[in-house]
C-alpha positions as CSV (number, residue, x, y, z in Angstrom):
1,X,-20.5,-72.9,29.9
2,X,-22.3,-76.3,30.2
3,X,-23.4,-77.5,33.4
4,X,-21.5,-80.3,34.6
5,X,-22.9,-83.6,35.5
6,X,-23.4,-85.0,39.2
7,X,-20.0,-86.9,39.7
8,X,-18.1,-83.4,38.2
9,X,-19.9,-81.1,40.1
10,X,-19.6,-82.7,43.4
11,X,-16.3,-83.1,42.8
12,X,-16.1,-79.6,41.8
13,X,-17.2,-78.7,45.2
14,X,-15.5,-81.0,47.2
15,X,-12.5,-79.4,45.9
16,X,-13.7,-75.9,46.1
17,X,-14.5,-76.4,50.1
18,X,-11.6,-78.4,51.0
19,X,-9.5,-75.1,50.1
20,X,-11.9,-72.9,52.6
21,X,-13.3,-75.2,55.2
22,X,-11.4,-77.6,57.2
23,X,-11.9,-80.8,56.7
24,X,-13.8,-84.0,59.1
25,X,-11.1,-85.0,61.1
26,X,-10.0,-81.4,61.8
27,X,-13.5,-80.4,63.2
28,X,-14.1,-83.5,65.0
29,X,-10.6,-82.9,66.4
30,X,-11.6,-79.4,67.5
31,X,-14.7,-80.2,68.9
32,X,-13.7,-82.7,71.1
33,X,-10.5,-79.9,72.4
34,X,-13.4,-77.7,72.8
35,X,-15.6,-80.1,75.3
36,X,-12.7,-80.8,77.1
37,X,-12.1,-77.0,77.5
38,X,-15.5,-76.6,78.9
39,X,-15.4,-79.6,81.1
40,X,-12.0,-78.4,82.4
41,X,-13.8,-74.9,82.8
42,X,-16.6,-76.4,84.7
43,X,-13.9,-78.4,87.4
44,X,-12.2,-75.0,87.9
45,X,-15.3,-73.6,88.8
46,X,-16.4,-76.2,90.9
47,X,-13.2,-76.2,92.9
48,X,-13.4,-72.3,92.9
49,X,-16.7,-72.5,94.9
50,X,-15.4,-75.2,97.5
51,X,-12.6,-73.1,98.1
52,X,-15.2,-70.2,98.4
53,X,-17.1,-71.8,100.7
54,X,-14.7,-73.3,102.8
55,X,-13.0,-69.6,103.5
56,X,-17.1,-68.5,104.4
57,X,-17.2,-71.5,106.7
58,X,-14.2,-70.5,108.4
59,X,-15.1,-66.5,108.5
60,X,-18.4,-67.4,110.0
61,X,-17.1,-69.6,112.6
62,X,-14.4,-66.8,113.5
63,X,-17.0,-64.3,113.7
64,X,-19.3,-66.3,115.8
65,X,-16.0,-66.8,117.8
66,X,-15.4,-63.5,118.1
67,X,-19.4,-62.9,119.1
68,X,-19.3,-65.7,121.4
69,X,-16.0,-63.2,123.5
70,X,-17.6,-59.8,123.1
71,X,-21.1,-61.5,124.9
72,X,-18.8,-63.0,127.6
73,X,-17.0,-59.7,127.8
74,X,-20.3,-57.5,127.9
75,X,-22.3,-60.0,130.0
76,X,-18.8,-60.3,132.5
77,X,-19.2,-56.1,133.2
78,X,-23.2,-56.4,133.6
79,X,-24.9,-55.8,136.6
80,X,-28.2,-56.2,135.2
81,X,-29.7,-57.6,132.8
82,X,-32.6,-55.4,131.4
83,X,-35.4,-56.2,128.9
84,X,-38.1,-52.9,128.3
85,X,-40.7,-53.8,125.7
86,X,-44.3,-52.6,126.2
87,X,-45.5,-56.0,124.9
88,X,-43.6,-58.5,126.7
89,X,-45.3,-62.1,126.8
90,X,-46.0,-64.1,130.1
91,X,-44.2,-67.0,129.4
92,X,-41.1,-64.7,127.8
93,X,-41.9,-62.9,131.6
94,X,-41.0,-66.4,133.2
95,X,-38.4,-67.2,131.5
96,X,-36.5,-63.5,132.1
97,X,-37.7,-64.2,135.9
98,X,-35.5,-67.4,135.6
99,X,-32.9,-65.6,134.3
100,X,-33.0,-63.2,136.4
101,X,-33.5,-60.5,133.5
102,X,-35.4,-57.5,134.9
103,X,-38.5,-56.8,132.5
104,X,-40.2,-53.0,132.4
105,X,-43.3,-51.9,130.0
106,X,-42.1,-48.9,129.8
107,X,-38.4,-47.3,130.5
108,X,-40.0,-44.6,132.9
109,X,-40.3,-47.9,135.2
110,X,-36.8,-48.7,135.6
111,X,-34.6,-47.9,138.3
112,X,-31.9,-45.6,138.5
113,X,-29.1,-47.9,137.3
């Protein structure tokens, strides 16, 4: 077999990998589809986590909601309001005195409720 010259050989291949591969236009064509898959991809997912967010927004402002009633509820039935802390500070003192939040060192010191 001789080898062939330059012009026969490319041509050789051309034809041999126009039969296997696809050809320019083809993969151009199907990179382009594939960056608009990913930028689709990337809008869906960006919309997925505004939804997401916006349904966390709402749950936490239903659960501080909910918070804010069971502290009115509790605080509504309290008779006193107790802190017992062996290291309570002097100006947290002042402000419970304010409050008129009983503060104890120790629970022995508490009154019979």
């Amino acid at each position: 077999m001789e080898f062939p010259t330059f012009p026969e050989f490319r041509g050789y291949i051309l034809d041999l990998t126009r039969r296997e591969y696809a050809g320019w236009a083809a993969t151009d064509d199907r990179f382009y589809e594939l960056l608009a898959e990913l930028r689709r991809d990337r809008e869906e997912g960006a919309r997925k986590w505004d939804e997401q967010n916006r349904k966390w927004d709402q749950h936490q402002a239903e659960q501080r909601e909910e918070f804010k009633r069971i502290h009115e509820e509790i605080m509504a039935q309290a008779q006193r309001l107790i802190v017992i802390s062996p290291m309570i500070d002097a100006r947290a003192r002042q402000v419970a005195e304010r409050l008129g939040i009983e503060t104890y060192g120790d629970s022995l010191e508490v009154q019979a409720l």
